[in-house]
N, C-alpha and C positions, 0 to 999 in steps of 0.2 A: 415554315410551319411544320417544317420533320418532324422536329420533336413532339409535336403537339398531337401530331396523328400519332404517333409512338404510343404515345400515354395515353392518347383516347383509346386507340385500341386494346388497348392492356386491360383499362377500366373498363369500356363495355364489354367486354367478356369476364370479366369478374361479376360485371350486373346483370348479364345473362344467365347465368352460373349460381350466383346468391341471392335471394330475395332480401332486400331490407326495407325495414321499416320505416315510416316517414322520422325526418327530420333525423338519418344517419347518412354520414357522406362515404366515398370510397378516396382515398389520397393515392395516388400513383407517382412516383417520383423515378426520374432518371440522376444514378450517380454520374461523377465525374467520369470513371471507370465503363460506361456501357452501359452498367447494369438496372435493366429496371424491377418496379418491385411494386405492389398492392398491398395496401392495407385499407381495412375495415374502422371506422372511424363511429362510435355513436356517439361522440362529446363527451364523455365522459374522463374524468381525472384520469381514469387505469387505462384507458384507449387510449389516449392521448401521450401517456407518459408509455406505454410498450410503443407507440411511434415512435418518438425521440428517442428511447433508448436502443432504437435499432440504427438509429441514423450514426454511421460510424464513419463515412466516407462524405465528401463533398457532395453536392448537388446542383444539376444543372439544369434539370426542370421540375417543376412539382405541377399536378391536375389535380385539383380537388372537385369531386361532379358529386352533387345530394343524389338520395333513391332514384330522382324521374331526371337524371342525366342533366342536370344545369349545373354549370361550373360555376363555380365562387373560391370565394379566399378559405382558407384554412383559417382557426379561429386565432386571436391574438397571440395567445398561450402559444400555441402550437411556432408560429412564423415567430414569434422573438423566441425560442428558443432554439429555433435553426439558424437564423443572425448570431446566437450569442455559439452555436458550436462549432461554427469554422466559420474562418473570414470570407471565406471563396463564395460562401454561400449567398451574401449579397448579392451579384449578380446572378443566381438562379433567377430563370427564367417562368415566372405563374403568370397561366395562361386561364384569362377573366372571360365571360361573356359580357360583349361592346353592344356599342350603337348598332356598325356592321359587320357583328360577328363576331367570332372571337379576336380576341387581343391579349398582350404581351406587355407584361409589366416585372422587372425587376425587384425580387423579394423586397429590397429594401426600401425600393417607395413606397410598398403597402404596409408602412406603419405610419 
């Protein structure tokens, strides 16, 4: 669970750092490359599309955590359009909250 701590920690200090409002998430994602990175997510078409169109490199893990830190998926839109911009990207690794705990699901099962 490296990675998982990775991007938790990324994200909660984004959330410590920015107040957001209910029902906006924060997406943190690890490229292929090292590199990780935070974005501000309010579901919105123009949030959602400045995501994607920053996503210019593979991806090997994504966290997506709401305002009060519970992880979930990324919305439809968002996950088929990182399947559709590189093939590597299917195995990225999003990490869900389980029964015990978090858990580790491959982008491309969660369509």
């Amino acid at each position: 669970m490296e990675r998982y701590d990775m991007l938790n920690e990324a994200a909660q200090t984004y959330l410590r750092e920015h107040k957001l409002r209910e029902m906006e998430q924060i997406l943190a994602t690890l490229q292929a490359d090292g590199k990780i990175e935070v974005y501000h997510n309010d579901l919105s078409e123009a949030a959602e599309a400045d995501f994607l169109s920053r996503q210019t490199k593979p991806l090997r893990a994504l966290l997506c955590l709401w305002q009060d830190a519970t992880p979930d998926l990324p919305s439809h839109r968002v996950r088929s359009a990182l399947l559709g911009g590189f093939s590597e990207n299917a195995s990225c690794e999003v990490f869900l909250r389980g029964e015990d705990g978090i858990c580790m699901r491959k982008l491309a099962e969660t369509l």
